[in-house]
Residue, then its C-alpha position, 0 to 999 in steps of 0.5 A: x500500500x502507498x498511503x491509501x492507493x494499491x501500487x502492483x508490485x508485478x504488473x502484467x506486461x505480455x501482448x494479448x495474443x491475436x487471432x486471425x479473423x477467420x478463426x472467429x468465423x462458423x464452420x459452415x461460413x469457411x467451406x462457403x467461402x472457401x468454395x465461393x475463393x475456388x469458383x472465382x479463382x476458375x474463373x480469373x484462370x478461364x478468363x486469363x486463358x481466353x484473353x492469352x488465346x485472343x492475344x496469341x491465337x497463332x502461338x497458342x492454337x496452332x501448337x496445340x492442334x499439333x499435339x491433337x493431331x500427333x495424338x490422335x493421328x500419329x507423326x506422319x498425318x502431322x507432318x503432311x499437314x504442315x508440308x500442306x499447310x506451307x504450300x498452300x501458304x505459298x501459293x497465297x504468296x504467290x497470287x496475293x502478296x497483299x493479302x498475304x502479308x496483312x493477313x498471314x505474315x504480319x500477324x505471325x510478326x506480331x505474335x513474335x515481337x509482342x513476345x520477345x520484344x514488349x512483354x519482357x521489357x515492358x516493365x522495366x523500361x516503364x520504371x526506368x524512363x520514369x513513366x511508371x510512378x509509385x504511390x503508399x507502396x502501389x505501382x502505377x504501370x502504363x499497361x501494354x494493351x495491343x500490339x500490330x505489326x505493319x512490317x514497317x512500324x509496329x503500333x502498340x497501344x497503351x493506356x497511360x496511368x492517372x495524371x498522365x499527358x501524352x506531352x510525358x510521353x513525346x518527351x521520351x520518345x527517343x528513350x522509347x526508341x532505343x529501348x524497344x530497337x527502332x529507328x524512331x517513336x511517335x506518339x498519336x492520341x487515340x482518346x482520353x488516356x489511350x495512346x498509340x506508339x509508333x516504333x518505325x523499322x523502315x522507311x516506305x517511301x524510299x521509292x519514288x511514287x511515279x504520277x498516274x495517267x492523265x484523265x480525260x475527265x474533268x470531276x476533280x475532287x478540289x477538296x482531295x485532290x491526290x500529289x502522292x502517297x502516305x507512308x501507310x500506302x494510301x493517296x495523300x490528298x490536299x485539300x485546294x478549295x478552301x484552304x492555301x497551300x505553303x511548301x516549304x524546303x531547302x533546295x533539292x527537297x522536291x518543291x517541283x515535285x509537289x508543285x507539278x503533281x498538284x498541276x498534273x491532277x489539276x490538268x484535266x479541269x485546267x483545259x475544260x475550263x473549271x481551273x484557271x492557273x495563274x504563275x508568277x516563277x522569280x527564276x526567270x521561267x526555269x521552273x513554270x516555264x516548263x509548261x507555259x501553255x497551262x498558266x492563263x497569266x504567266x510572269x518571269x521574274x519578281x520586278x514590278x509584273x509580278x506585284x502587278x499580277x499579285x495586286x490584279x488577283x487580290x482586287x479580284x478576290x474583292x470584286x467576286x466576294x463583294x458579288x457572292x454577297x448574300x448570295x453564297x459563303x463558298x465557291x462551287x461549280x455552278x457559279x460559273x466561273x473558274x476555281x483560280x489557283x495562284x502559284x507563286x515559286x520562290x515566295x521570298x524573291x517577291x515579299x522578303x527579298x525585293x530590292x524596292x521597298x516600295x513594291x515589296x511592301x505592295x506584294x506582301x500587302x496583296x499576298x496577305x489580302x489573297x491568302x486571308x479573304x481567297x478562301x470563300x470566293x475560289x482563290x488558292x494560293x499555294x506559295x513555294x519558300x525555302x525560308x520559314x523565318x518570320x522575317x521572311x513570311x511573316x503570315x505562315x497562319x494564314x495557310x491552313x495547309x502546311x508542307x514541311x519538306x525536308x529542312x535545315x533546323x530542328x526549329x524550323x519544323x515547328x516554325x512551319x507545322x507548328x509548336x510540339x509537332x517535332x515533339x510528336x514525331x514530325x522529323x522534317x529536318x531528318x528527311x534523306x537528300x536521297x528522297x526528295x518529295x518526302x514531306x510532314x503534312x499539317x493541316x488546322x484543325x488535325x493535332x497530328x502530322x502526316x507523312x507522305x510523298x509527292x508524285x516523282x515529275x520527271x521530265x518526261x512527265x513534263x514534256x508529256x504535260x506540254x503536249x497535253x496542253x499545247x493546242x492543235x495545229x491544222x496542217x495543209x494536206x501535202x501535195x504533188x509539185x505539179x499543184x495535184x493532191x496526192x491519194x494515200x495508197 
């Protein structure tokens, strides 16, 4: 006792045992929920075995029904089987190469490279490219969720963790690259949280793409008018009506290429009258000289005839909008009156580079007027510049439609297709000089750039534009000295 309040000369100092929770639980409620653990347990596994199945159908069903055949017929039906089964592969090589390789090979690589390239090293390089993030002992992990393979590309679709941009991704894409042994990365948007990687291979326009025929008929498509082919092997269509048109690159990129293919689809309309082509070339003729008898207007140099042409079609760009008045918004076949196309070669020999002040202030004040208030009454600029500085045209938003050929600077990519899209994977500064054409297309309103490649005009091409153009000549009938004509045998 200490005074009147009991001390404990021993107090207890054990921890109070602790049981597990399901010790607590009836009989009964454990054989419940242990069978209740069983049946979901057979399900995850059913369903596991049902997404591998649909993800590797090749890998997993084709051995598979080997084993079953082995079994149940024994090796030799096996192996007539495959010996078959190859043949009959190869002659689908044979007689659709095409369809052979989307549907038989390609899926066969898919298989092989989701295998043996993404699975093993996904995780690892998610946590070391610092995409995937910890958070209170959780790992948050990008999830692999598709693999195609295209021979040239693979696209692997993925969706990103919560607090994710896609700017994180384009960030890393050359670790991406390197990591997964491709030649370059792109990242493309699908939807919220769900990108789509790119991991190029190959390039697939390393071949020139030569022009089609010439058709006779005049029903060209002004809003997809065809100068190329893309890199998955589809037409590349610019849109003329409604839009202008600035290609930009260094010399040698292939600015003829795009100007002549948008000519030569445009020819067939050119000579039934639904297109007037009107050119202004500074290089004295050598490039639109080619083919003089396609332009209505044509001007050899940068002088004082060119600004007057430029200040002549802005005047009418007023003149026809001022009478579509309340009548129309946009240019269409049924007015009557030709859709104009300006071509202007070397744009900054007129606007930037002119040695009179005043007639250089006049031409860009004319172009300006063309290339903002063309659009609705059927007047296209397509302006061709090797320089995209601002010094040097300092209007590039007013061309919707925007052609990246190859460039010296990794900053001028964004200065003609716009900021981030280098980050995305436009790589106009890295385009080959042995592939002049090859192009990164924008256009407003499209978050993604294009890559394509331009007709390959050769001059041939040129010359049998000539003789498409060039009217007929009526010839005498050839006669005899003495004055009599001559009867063909």
């Amino acid at each position: 006792m200490n005074g009147a309040k009991w001390v404990d000369p021993a107090p207890f100092e054990g921890v109070r045992p602790r049981v597990p929770w399901w010790v607590l639980v009836p009989g009964k409620a454990k054989w419940i929920a242990a069978l209740v653990a069983l049946v979901w347990l057979v399900l995850v596994g059913v369903v596991r075995l049902v997404v591998v199945v649909v993800r590797y159908p090749v890998v997993t069903l084709v051995p598979v029904s080997a084993a079953w055949c082995w079994w149940r017929f024994g090796l030799s039906p096996l192996v007539l089987a495959l010996l078959s089964l190859v043949a009959a592969l190869l002659v689908w090589a044979g007689l659709d190469r095409g369809s052979f390789l989307r549907h038989g090979w390609y899926r066969l690589v898919t298989e092989w490279r989701r295998a043996t390239v993404y699975v093993p090293k996904w995780r690892s390089v998610m946590r070391l490219s610092d995409l995937a993030k910890r958070d209170r002992g959780r790992e948050y992990r990008p999830k692999l969720r598709r693999v195609r393979s295209e021979g040239w590309r693979d696209r692997v679709r993925v969706r990103m963790i919560p607090a994710q941009s896609p700017e994180a991704w384009e960030l890393r894409r050359d670790n991406l690259a390197h990591s997964f042994g491709a030649r370059s990365c792109r990242v493309r948007v699908l939807r919220p949280r769900l990108l789509e990687l790119d991991f190029v291979h190959a390039d697939p326009l390393v071949r020139p793409v030569p022009v089609p025929a010439l058709e006779g008929s005049a029903d060209v498509d002004f809003k997809r008018v065809v100068v190329g082919r893309t890199e998955t092997g589809k037409p590349w269509r610019v849109r003329l009506l409604g839009s202008q048109l600035l290609v930009v690159g260094v010399p040698g990129a292939g600015k003829g290429s795009v100007l002549w293919s948008i000519v030569w689809q445009l020819a067939p309309a050119v000579r039934a009258g639904l297109v007037r082509l009107v050119g202004i070339d500074p290089k004295g003729g050598m490039e639109l000289g080619q083919v003089p008898d396609a332009f209505d207007r044509l001007v050899f140099g940068s002088g004082a005839d060119a600004v007057e042409l430029l200040e002549e079609i802005a005047a009418e760009v007023k003149e026809r909008a001022a009478r579509y008045r309340g009548i129309r918004r946009l240019w269409a076949r049924d007015t009557g009156e030709p859709l104009t196309v300006l071509i202007v070669d070397e744009l900054a020999d007129v606007i930037a580079y002119q040695a009179d002040k005043q007639l250089r202030e006049r031409a860009a004040r004319a172009v300006q007027t063309i290339a903002s208030q063309g659009r609705a009454p059927g007047y296209v600029l397509v302006g061709l510049v090797q320089d995209p500085r601002k010094e040097v045209v300092s209007f590039r938003h007013l061309f919707s439609t925007r052609v990246a050929l190859r460039l010296d600077e990794p900053q001028q990519v964004d200065m003609v297709l716009g900021d981030g899209v280098r980050q995305r994977g436009a790589a106009a500064h890295e385009i080959s000089e042995n592939t002049p054409g090859v192009a990164w297309v924008k256009q407003d309103g499209q978050r993604e750039p294009e890559r394509a490649r331009a007709f390959n005009v050769t001059d041939a091409d040129l010359a049998t534009l000539r003789d498409y153009f060039r009217p007929a000549e009526v010839r005498p009938f050839p006669t005899k000295p003495d004055g009599a004509e001559e009867v063909a045998a």
